[in-house]
Each structure stands twice: as C-alpha cells, then as structure tokens.
N, C-alpha and C positions, 0 to 999 in steps of 0.2 A: 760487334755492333752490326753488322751486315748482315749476318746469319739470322741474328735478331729482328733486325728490319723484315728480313725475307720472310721468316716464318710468322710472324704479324701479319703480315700482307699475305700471305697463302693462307691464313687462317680467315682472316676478313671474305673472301672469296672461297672457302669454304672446298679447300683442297687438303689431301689427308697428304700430314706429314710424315714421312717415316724418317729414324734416324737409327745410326748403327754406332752404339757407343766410341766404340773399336778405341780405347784409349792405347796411346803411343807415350810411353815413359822421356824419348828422345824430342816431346813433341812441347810437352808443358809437365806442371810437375800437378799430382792430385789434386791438390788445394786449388788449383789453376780451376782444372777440369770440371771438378763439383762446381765452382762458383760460376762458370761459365753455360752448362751442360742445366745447370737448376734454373738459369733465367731461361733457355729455350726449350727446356722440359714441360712448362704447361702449355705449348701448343703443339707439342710434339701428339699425335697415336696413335704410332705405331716402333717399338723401342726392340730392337735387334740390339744382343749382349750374349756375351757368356759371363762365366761365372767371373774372371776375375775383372773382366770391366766391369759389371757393377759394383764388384768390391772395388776394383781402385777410384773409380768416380766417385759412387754412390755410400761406401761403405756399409753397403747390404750386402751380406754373407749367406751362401749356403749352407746348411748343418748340413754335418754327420757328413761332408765331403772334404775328399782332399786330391786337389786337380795333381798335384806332385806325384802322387802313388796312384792313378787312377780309378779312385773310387769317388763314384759319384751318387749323389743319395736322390731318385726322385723329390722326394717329399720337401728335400731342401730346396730346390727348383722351385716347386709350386709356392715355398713360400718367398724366396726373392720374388718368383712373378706377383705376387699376391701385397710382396709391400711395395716393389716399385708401381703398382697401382695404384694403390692407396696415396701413395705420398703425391704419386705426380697426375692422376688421372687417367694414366695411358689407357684406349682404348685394347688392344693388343701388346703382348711382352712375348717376342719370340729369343727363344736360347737357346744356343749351340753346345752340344753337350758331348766333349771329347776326353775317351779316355785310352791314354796313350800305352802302348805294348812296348813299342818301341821307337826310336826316331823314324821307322818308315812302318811302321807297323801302326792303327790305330781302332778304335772302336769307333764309330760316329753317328750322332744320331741328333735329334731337334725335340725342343719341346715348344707349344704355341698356347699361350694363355689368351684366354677369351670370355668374357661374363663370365669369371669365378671359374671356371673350368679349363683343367690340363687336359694339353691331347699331343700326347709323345708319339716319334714315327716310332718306326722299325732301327733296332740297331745293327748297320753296317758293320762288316770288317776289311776297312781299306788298304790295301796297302799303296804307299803312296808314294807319288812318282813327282811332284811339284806340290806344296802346300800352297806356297802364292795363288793367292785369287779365293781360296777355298770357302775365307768367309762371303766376300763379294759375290760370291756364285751361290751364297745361302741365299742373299737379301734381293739378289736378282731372281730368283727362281720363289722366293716368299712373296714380292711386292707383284712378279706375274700372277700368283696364283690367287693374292687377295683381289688384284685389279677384273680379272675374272669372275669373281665370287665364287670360287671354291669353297665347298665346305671347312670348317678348320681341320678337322683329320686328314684333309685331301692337300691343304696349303703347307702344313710343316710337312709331310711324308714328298712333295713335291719341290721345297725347297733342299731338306735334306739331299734328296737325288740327284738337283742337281750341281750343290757342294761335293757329293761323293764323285760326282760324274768330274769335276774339276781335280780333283785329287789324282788322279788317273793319269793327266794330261800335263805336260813340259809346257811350261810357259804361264801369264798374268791374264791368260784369255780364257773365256768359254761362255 
C-alpha cells in the first residue's frame, strides 16, 4: 500500500519511475508478486528485469532461451521487452542478459527497449570477483544515463559497464 501511495503521488507530479523487478523467492511467493508488481506497474516507466524476473512475476517468457545452459536468444528479449510493453505501458524495458561459463566465469551484456526498438550493448566477458551489487550497479549506471539523456545505445552500453565494472570489485558497493 505505500509503494502504491508513493508511486500515485510521483506520477501526479510527473516524476519518472523506474523499478527493478528483482524478484526474491525468500521474499513473497509469485502469485504475491504478479498481484502486487501489476497494481504498481501502470505507473511504473521505466522496468529493469532479466529474464527470470519476468518469468516469475510476469510470466512472460523468453523463446528459444534457456538461462540454465546459457543460451540466450536475442529475439526472445525483444519480445518479453515488446509484451511487458504492451501489457503495462512501460515507457522503457531494460534487461540484463547473463550467460554463465562458469560460477566466476560469465558473458554479460544489456538489452534497452525503447519506441519499439532493441539496442543491445557489447557482450563482456567477466570474470568475477563479487556478484553482489551487480544488478544494482546496472540500474544505477541506466537511471544515470537516462537522467542525462543519453542516447539509448549510449544508456544500456553505459549501464552494462557499469555492472561489469562492479563485478570486478569485493564488496555491495560501486
């Protein structure tokens, strides 16, 4: 009910919300999530996810992907970005798009939906020294680069780098 009040109230005054699904299984259970996530989804735009937070919130699925064996399908990206659009209005859909070698070995890279259009960075190859913080240092290094007006190719390639740059680093900081 607060988070609800809050984002009401920052939509009235016409401040852009960004939220980062980042579902926690130890936190509420999906059904939770959907039903809570869907009433502050229409004033949410700007929606930071990977692929299985919108499956376990949303139950939008990427094709032809499977985050277990590290195959990731652009095209299934663009269309989770393209339904969680559709269904909620979001202005922007940025996604995290990890594919794992090993437990310190990974691939990493971002995709940022905007007017109908994909604009994927460069894929990285991290190896990694603290994962903690990794996403947090996506949506901090995304929300600097929108707040800016970055172009979109300039804002995912810029939050990507600076999740990769946290990957690097011992500790919840960067």
């Amino acid at each position: 009910d607060i988070c609800l009040t809050a984002v009401k109230e920052a939509k009235k005054r016409n401040i852009t919300i960004s939220c980062d699904l980042n579902y926690r299984k130890k936190l509420w259970s999906k059904q939770e999530a959907n039903e809570t996530m869907s009433k502050l989804a229409e004033y949410i735009d700007v929606v930071i996810a990977n692929e299985e937070d919108a499956a376990d919130v949303f139950d939008i699925h990427a094709s032809k992907s499977d985050v277990t064996k590290g195959e990731l399908n652009r095209d299934g990206y663009i269309e989770v970005a393209k339904k969680l659009t559709d269904k909620f209005g979001f202005k922007k859909v940025a996604i995290t798009l990890r594919e794992s070698i090993s437990a310190n070995d990974n691939k990493w890279s971002g995709m940022l939906y905007v007017n109908g259009e994909a604009y994927f960075s460069r894929k990285y190859d991290v190896h990694i020294v603290d994962r903690g913080g990794g996403g947090d240092s996506f949506c901090g290094g995304l929300i600097y680069s929108l707040l800016n007006e970055f172009e979109p190719q300039k804002a995912i390639e810029f939050a990507v780098g600076a999740s990769c740059l946290k990957h690097t680093i011992e500790g919840d900081y960067n």
